[in-house]
N, C-alpha and C positions, 0 to 999 in steps of 0.2 A: 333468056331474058324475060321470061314469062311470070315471073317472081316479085318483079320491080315494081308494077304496078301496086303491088299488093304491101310493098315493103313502106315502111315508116323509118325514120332516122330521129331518134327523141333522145333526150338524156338519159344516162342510164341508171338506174336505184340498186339497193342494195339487192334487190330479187335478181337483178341482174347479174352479180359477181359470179354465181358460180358459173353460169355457161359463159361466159366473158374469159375466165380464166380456163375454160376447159377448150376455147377456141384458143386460146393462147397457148396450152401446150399443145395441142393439135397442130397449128399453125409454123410453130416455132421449135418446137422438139427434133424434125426428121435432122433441120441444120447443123446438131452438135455433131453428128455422123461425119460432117464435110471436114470440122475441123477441130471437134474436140470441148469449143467452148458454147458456154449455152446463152444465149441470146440475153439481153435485159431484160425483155418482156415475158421470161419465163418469170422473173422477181417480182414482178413489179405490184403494187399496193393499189392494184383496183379499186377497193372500197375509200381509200383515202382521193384518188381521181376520182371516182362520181361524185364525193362528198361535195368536192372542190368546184366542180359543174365541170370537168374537162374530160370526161368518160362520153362518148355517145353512142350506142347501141343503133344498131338496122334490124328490124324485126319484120318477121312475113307469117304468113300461114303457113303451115303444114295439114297432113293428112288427119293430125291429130291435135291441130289446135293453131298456136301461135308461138314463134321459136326466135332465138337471138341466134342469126345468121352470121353476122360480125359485127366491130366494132372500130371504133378509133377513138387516139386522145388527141388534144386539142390542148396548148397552151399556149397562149396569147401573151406576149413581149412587145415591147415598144419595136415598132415599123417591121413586127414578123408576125409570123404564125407558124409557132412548129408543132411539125406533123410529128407529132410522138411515136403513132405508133397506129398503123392500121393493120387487120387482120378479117378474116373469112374464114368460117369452118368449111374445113377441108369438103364435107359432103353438100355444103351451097356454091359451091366455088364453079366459073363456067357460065353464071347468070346475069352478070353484069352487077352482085353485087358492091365489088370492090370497085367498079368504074362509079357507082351512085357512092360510096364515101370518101373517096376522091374529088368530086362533085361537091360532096355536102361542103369539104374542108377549103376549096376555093371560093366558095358562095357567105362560108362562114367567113374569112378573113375579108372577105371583101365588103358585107357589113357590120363588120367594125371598121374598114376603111385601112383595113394593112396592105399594104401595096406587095407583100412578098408571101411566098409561102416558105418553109425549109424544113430540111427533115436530115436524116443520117439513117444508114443502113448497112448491116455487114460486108464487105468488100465481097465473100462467099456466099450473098446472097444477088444473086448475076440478075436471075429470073428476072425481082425488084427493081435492079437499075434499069433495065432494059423496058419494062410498063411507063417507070417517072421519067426516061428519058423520053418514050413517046407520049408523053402527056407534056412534057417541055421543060422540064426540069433540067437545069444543066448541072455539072458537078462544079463546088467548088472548092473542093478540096478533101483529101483524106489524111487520116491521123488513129495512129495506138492510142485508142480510149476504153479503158476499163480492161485491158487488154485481150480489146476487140480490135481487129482492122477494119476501120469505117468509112465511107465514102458520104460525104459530105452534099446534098443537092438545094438547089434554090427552082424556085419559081416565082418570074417577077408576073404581077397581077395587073 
């Protein structure tokens, strides 16, 4: 946890996309092993998410300067806040980065005044439920989407 201090959470630019997408295969790659299929967020149009303002990067210092440790997206709907999509490079992971953008994403819905948070996440990705369950996330529901199997969570705020 020694990182945190030092870490920032801003929007992310286009200087951002390449280590953004390179945590994203880092992050989401080992999963296709479990079941075959490859996550969303190996697709997904980063650059068109910062454009949008719903990309936001966590940045810290390293030995050699200053780095994008993870990220999340963020898109905001009438009486939610869905959690698109958070992630950590694998070699930041352990520091309490992901409990700080977890954080960022309650504190963000909550000034816009969204009473909920939600998100969806592979059914074979256990690890995940198991953090949103102990952050209070309850499930409400799972469903073949994109033919993914998804487990469905909420967090009321």
């Amino acid at each position: 946890m020694h990182d945190i201090p030092a870490a920032a959470i801003r929007p992310a630019t286009a200087a951002d996309i390449p280590a953004v997408r390179a945590i994203a295969e880092a992050a989401y790659r080992p999963y296709v092993a479990r079941n075959g299929l490859e996550p969303a967020p190996l697709h997904e149009d980063y650059a068109v998410r910062a454009a949008d303002g719903q990309l936001w990067v966590l940045t810290g210092k390293t030995a050699t300067g200053a780095a994008v440790h993870g990220f999340l997206v963020l898109i905001e709907a009438p009486g939610r806040l869905l959690l698109d999509n958070v992630a950590v490079a694998p070699a930041a992971q352990g520091r309490g980065h992901g409990r700080a953008l977890l954080d960022f994403a309650e504190g963000h819905a909550r000034r816009a005044g969204l009473p909920a948070i939600r998100l969806y996440t592979q059914e074979i990705m256990v690890e995940n439920i198991a953090i949103y369950a102990r952050r209070g996330y309850v499930e409400t529901r799972r469903a073949i989407e994109h033919g993914l199997p998804r487990v469905h969570m909420e967090k009321r705020l």
